[in-house]
Each structure stands twice: as C-alpha cells, then as structure tokens.
ROTORVEX-297288 format. One record per residue (C-alpha): x, y, z; residue in one letter. Coordinates in nm, 3 decimals. Layout:
// residues N
LOTI	c1	c2	c3	code
LOTI	X	Y	Z	a $
...
***
This chain:
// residues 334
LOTI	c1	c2	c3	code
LOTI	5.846	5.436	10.975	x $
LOTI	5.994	5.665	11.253	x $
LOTI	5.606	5.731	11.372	x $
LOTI	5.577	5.337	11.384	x $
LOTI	5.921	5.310	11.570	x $
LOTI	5.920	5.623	11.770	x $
LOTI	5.513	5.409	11.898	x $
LOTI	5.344	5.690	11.775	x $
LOTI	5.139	5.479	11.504	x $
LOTI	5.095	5.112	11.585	x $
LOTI	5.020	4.871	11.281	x $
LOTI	4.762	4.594	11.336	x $
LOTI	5.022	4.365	11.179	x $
LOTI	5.338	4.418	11.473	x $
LOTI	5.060	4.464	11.746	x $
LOTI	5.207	4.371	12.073	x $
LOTI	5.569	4.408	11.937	x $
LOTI	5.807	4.619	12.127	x $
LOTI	5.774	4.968	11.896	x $
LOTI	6.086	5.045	12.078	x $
LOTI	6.243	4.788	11.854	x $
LOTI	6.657	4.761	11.925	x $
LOTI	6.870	5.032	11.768	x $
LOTI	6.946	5.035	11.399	x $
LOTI	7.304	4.917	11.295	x $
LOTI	7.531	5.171	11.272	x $
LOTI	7.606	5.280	10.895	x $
LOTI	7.807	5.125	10.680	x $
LOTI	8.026	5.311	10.457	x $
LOTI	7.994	5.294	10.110	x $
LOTI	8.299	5.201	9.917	x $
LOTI	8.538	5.456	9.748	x $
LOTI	8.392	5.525	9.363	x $
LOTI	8.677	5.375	9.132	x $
LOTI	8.893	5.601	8.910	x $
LOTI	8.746	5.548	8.579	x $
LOTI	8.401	5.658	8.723	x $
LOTI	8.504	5.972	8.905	x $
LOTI	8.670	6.091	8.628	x $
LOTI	8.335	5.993	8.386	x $
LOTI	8.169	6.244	8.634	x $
LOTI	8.365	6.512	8.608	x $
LOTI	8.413	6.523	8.212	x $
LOTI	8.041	6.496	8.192	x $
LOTI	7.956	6.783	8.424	x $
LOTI	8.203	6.933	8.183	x $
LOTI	8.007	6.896	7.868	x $
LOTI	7.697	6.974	8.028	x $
LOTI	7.836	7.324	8.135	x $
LOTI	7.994	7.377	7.812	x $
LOTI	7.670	7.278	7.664	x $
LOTI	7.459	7.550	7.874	x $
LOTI	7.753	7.833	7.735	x $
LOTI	7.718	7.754	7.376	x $
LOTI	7.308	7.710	7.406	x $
LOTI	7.282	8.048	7.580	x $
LOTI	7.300	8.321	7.339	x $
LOTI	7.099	8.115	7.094	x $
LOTI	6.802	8.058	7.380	x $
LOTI	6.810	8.449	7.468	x $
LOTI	6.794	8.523	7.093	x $
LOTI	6.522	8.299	7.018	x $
LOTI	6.345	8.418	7.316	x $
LOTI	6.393	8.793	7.148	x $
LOTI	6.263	8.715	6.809	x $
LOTI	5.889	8.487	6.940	x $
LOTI	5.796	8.818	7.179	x $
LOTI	5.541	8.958	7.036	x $
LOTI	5.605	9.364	7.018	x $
LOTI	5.275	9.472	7.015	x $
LOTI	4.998	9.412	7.301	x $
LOTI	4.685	9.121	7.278	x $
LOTI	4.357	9.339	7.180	x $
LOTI	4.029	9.253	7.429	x $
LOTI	3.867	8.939	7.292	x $
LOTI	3.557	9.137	7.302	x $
LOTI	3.422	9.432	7.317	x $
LOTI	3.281	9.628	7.623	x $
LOTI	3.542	9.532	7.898	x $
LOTI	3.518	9.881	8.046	x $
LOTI	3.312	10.001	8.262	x $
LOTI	3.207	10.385	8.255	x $
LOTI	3.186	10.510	8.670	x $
LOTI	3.059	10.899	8.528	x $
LOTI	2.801	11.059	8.798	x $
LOTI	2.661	11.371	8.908	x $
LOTI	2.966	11.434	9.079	x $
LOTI	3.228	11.338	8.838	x $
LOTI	3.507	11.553	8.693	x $
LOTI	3.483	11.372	8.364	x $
LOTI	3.184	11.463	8.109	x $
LOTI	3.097	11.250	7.837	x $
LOTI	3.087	11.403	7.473	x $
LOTI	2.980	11.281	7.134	x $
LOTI	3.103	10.953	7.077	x $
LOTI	3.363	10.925	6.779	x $
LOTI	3.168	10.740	6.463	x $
LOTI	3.452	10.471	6.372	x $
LOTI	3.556	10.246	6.653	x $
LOTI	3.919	10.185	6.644	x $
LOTI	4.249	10.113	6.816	x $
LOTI	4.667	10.221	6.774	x $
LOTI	4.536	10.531	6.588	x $
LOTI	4.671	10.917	6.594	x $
LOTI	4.504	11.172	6.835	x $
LOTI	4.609	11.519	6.787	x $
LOTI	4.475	11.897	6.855	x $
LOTI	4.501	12.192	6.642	x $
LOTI	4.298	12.502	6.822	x $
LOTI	3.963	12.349	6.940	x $
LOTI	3.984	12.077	6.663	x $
LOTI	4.138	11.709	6.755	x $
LOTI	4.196	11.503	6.484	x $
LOTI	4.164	11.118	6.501	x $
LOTI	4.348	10.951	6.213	x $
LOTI	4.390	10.602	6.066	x $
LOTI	4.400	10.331	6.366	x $
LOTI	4.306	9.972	6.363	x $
LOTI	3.900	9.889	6.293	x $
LOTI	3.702	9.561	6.288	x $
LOTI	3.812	9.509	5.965	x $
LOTI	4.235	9.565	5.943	x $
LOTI	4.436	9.919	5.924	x $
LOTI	4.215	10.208	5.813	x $
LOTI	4.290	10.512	5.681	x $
LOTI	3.983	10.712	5.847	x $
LOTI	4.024	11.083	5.965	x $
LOTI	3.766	11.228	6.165	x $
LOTI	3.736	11.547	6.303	x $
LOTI	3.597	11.651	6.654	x $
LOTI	3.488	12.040	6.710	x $
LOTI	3.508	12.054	7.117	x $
LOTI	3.298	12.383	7.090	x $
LOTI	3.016	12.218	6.897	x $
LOTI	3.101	11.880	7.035	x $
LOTI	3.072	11.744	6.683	x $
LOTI	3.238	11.513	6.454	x $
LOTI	3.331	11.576	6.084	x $
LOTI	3.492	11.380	5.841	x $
LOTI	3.834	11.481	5.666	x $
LOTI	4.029	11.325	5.365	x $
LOTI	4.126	10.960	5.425	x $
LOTI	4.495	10.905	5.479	x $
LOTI	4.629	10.784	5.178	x $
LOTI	4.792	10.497	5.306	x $
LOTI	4.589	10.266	5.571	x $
LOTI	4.813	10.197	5.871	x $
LOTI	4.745	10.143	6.227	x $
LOTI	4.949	10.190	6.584	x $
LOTI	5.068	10.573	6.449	x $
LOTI	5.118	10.873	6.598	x $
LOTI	5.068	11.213	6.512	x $
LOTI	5.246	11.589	6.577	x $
LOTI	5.115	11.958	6.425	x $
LOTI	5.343	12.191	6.357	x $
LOTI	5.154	12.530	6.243	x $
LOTI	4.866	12.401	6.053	x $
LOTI	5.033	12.049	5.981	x $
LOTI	4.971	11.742	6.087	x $
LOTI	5.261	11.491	6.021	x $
LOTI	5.203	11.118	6.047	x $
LOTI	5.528	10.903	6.025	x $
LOTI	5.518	10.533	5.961	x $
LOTI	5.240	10.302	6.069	x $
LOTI	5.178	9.922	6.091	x $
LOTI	5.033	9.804	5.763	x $
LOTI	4.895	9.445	5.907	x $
LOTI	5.008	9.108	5.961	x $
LOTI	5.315	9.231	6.146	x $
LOTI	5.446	9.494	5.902	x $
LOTI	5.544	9.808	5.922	x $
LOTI	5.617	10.098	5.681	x $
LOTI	5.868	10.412	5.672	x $
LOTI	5.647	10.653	5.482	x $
LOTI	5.583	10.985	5.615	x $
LOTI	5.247	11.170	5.495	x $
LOTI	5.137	11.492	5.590	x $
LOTI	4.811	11.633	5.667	x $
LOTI	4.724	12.036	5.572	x $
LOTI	4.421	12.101	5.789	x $
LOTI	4.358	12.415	5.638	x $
LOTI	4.345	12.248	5.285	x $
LOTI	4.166	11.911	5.357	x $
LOTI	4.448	11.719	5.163	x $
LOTI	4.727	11.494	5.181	x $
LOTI	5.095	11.478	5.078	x $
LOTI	5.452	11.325	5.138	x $
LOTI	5.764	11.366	5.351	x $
LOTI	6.036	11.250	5.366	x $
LOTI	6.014	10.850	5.473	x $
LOTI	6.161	10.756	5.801	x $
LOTI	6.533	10.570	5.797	x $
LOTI	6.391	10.274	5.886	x $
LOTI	5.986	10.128	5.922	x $
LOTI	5.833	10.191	6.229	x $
LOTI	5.524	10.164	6.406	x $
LOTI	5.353	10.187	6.810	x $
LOTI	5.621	10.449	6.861	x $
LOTI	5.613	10.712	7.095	x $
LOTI	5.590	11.105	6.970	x $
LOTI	5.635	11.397	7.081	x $
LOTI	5.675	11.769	6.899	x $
LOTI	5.928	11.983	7.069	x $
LOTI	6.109	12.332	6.920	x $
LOTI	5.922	12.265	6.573	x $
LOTI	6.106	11.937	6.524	x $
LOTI	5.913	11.543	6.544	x $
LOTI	6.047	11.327	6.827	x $
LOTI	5.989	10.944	6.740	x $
LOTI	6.087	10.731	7.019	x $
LOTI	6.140	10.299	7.018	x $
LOTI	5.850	10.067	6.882	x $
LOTI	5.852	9.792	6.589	x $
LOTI	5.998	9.798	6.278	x $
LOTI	5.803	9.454	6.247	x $
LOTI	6.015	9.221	6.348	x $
LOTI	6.168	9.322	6.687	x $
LOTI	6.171	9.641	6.933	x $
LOTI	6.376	9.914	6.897	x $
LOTI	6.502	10.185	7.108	x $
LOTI	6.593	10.442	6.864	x $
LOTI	6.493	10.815	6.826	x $
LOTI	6.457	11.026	6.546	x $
LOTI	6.410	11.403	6.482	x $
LOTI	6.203	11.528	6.165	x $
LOTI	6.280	11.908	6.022	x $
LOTI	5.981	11.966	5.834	x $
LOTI	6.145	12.306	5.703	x $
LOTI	6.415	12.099	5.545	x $
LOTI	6.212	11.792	5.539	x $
LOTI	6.485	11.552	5.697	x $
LOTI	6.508	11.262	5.939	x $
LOTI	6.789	11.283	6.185	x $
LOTI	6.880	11.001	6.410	x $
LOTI	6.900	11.062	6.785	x $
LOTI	7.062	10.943	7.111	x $
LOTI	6.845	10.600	7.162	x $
LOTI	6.628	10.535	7.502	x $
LOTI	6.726	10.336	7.725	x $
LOTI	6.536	10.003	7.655	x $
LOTI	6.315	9.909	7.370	x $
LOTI	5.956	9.979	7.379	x $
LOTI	5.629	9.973	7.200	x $
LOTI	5.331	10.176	7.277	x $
LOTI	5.474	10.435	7.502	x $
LOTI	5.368	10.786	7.515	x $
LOTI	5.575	11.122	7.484	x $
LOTI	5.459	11.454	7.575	x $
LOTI	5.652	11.768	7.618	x $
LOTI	5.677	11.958	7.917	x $
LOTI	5.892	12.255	7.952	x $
LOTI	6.221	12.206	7.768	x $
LOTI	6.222	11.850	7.794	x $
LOTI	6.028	11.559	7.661	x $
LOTI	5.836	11.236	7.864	x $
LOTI	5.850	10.894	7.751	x $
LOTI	5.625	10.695	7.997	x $
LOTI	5.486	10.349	7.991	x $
LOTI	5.479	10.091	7.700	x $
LOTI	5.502	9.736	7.590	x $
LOTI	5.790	9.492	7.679	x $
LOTI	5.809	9.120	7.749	x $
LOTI	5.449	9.051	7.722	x $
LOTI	5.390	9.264	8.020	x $
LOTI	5.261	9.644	8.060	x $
LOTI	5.535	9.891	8.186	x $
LOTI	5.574	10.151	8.424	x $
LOTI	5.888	10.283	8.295	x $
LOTI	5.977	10.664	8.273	x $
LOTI	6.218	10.820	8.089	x $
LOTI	6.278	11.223	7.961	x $
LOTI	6.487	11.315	7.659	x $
LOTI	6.664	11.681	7.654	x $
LOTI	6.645	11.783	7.304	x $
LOTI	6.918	12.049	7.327	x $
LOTI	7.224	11.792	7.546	x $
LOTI	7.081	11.499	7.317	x $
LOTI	7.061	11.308	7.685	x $
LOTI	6.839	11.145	7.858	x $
LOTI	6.746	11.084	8.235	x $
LOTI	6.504	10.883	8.432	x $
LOTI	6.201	10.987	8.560	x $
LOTI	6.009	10.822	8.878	x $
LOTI	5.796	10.544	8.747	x $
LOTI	5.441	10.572	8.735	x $
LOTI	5.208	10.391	8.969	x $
LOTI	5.054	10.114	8.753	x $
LOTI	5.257	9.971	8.427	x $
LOTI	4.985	10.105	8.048	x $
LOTI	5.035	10.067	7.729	x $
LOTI	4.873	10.270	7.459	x $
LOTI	4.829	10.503	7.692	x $
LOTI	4.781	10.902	7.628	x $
LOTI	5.018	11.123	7.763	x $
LOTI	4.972	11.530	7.809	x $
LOTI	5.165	11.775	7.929	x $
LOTI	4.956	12.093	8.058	x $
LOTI	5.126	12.335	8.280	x $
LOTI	5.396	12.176	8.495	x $
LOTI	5.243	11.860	8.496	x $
LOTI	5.174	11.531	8.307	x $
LOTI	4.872	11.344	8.327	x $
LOTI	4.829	10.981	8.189	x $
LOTI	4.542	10.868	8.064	x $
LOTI	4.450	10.486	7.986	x $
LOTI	4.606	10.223	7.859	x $
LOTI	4.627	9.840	7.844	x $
LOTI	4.590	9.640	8.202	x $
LOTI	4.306	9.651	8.380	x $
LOTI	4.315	10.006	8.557	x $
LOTI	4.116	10.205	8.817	x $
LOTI	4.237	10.513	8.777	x $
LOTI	4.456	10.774	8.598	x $
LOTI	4.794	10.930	8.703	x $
LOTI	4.924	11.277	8.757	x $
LOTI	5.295	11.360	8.763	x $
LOTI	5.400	11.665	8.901	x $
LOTI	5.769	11.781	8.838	x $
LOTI	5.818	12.020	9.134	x $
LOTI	5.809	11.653	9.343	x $
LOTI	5.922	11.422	9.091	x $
LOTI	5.591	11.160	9.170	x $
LOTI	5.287	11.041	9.042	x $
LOTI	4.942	11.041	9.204	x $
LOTI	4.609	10.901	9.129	x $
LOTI	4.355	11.098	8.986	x $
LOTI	3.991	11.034	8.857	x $
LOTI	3.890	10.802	8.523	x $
LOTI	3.572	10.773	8.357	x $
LOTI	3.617	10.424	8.285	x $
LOTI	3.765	10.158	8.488	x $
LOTI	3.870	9.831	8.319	x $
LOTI	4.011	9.742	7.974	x $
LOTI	4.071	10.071	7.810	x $
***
C-alpha cells in the first residue's frame, strides 16, 4: 500500500487516480484499558512466570535422563577411507580377526592385547593377541564375562579390566583380571559402583578410572585400584561428566582428552595430578572424538581416532601447551 500511495505501483483498478491521494487522518488514540483488565494482565504474566520457575528443574532433569551416554555406531560398515601411499608414515599390518567396537587395547612388551568389545552380534568376551615382531594374531582365554565399551591397564604381567557395558544399556562393577603369563582369568575386587566407556589410565602402579555410564546417566567420578591390596578408592571427580574419553599418562600427571556429552563429540582436556588429588585444564584439542586412543610417548600425547568425521590426528606437546595436526591412515568414520 505505501508503493501504491508513494505511485510507485499503479493498480489497473485506481488508474488515473491521484496516487498522491490526501494525507491520512492523524491517529486516534486508543482508549485507556479499564482496571479489571490491566490487572487480569498482570496476574497472568504472573502465573506464567511462576509457571516457567516451577517447570524448570523438571525440563533440565528430563532433558538429563533421555541423553543418550554413549555415541550412535555407523549405520554401516566401511565409512572410512584408508589414504596409505608410498609416502605415508603409517604402515598397514595384519588385520585383527574379530571386528569390534568399545573394546580394551593394551601393550605388554611387543604384545597388545585386544579384549572383549562390541561385535555384530552384542558384547563379546574375545581376547586376541597381536605379536608386532611377527605381525601376527593369536588367540587368548575369553574374558569370562562378555562386556563391551572397557578399558584396560597392565601392571607387571597383569592386565586388569574393570567394569564393562553388558547390553541394552547396562553396566556392571566387576573387575577381572588377566595373567598373560598364565593364559587365565580371575577376580578383583568390583568397582563401588557399575561403570562402563570410562576413561583409564595406569599411573605409580595404581588404575585411574575416569567419568562414563553407570547405565543410566554420566558421571564424573574417579577411582584408584591398588592391586597389591586389591581396593577401590574414590578420587577427586573431573570436571564434567563424560563418556568415551581417553587417559594416558605423561610424566607425573595423567590426560583426560575428548569424549561424549550432549549428543555431540568433545574437545575437552583435562589432567589429573595423582599425588595433590587436583586437577587442571589442558588446551583443547583441535577437533571434538570420542572413542578415541590416547598415548603418551616421550613428552608428548598423540590422539588417535575417534567418532566425527576426521581428517587427521593430533599431537600435543607440553613444552607449548597445543595441539597440532599430524598424519592418519584413514580419514572418515573411525
């Protein structure tokens, strides 16, 4: 209507009218709103806010319960994408026999030990065996109980395997530890609560187990394991709750980077000092994983994988505090 009166658009209908058109009557004013109805405002803005304050915690608690704590898997297989050439600094090596996810990766010598994890089929208890000298894969005994998103740390000749997520959501507090000289299994001490896609870490002889699931919601806890007195000890707790992070040691201190939280991948760092029971933040690293692996070797950390769709790995280097890019084999869904 302003383009029609300003002449600007001319409708066949008003042709030859003057688009000019005289000035528009000045405003009226409306009349003053009467008592009853001002104050009928005001008590129901009122209720509404008083509404919003009593819905609020309930809203942020429901909202904590329905996140899920654990990542979506791929829909299918084969969503990365191996880049390995002539002039890579990645080799590829004999191919682990049973595909699976959230499982334990630890190395003893020149052995690394791949146990339980999550197959086609549910929560296996699988333990396979990988000789980097031969570059060959053996089997060892089957963990006892089948459990998937665990961890692993050796102490001597030890490999100790708290908790675990049993399926559907569940998770357990059993402990079960695996003598690599012996080929056999046994039981610890059970965690003081179940847990499973924590983060560990062995430092001074002791188990670190930071955050994850104990099934129903995420935790931020941390507990120590003695194995020479076979006892659980509860630590100062992390920051925030997480699933799938990674811990690695490094020095005197231990790294807790990356994770799960609020349906999104995160590029959170943390480090824990054993001895002050404190913890400090480290700079975050360039792209947010999850399920990621995490070494320490030297004075640096390197991070390896992880959910998101990522291009490369990360270094961290503690003489400057920041991460850099480095080389992957794979680029995509890994």
């Amino acid at each position: 209507m302003i383009a029609v009166r300003e002449g600007l658009v001319v409708v066949p209908d008003v042709a030859g009218v003057d688009s000019a058109g005289p000035a528009p009557p000045d405003p009226v004013p409306l009349p003053p709103v009467p008592l009853f109805q001002r104050i009928t405002l005001v008590v129901s803005a009122l209720v509404v806010v008083v509404a919003t304050i009593v819905s609020w915690p309930r809203a942020a608690e429901s909202e904590q319960v329905t996140d899920q704590p654990l990542p979506p898997l791929p829909n299918q297989a084969g969503d990365a994408q191996v880049l390995l050439d002539d002039n890579s600094l990645w080799a590829e090596r004999a191919q682990m026999p049973t595909r699976r996810t959230g499982l334990a990766l630890v190395a003893i010598g020149d052995l690394l030990y791949a146990i339980g994890g999550e197959g086609p089929e549910g929560p296996t208890g699988v333990v396979e065996v990988y000789d980097s000298s031969a570059d060959t894969w053996t089997r060892g005994a089957e963990k006892p109980t089948t459990t998937a998103y665990v961890s692993a740390g050796a102490v001597e000749n030890h490999l100790i395997v708290p908790g675990g997520c049993l399926g559907e959501g569940a998770a357990t507090a059993i402990t079960e530890v695996y003598d690599s000289s012996a080929d056999t299994w046994s039981e610890a001490a059970s965690l003081p609560t179940p847990l499973c896609a924590y983060a560990l870490a062995v430092h001074g002889g002791q188990v670190y187990v930071f955050g994850g699931t104990d099934g129903r919601e995420m935790v931020r806890t941390t507990y120590a394991y003695d194995p020479v007195i076979d006892l659980w000890e509860e630590r100062a707790p992390m920051m925030d709750a997480r699933t799938v992070a990674a811990a690695a040691t490094l020095g005197d201190q231990i790294y807790v980077a990356g994770g799960y939280r609020d349906g999104q991948e995160r590029r959170t760092c943390a480090v824990s000092d054993p001895r002050e029971d404190a913890w400090s933040e480290c700079a975050s690293l360039i792209a947010g994983r999850s399920g990621l692996g995490l070494v320490g070797l030297g004075d640096q950390l390197y991070a390896i994988g992880g959910g998101g769709f990522l291009g490369f790995n990360e270094r961290y280097d503690v003489r400057t505090g920041q991460w850099t890019a480095i080389e992957t084999p794979l680029t995509g869904l890994w």
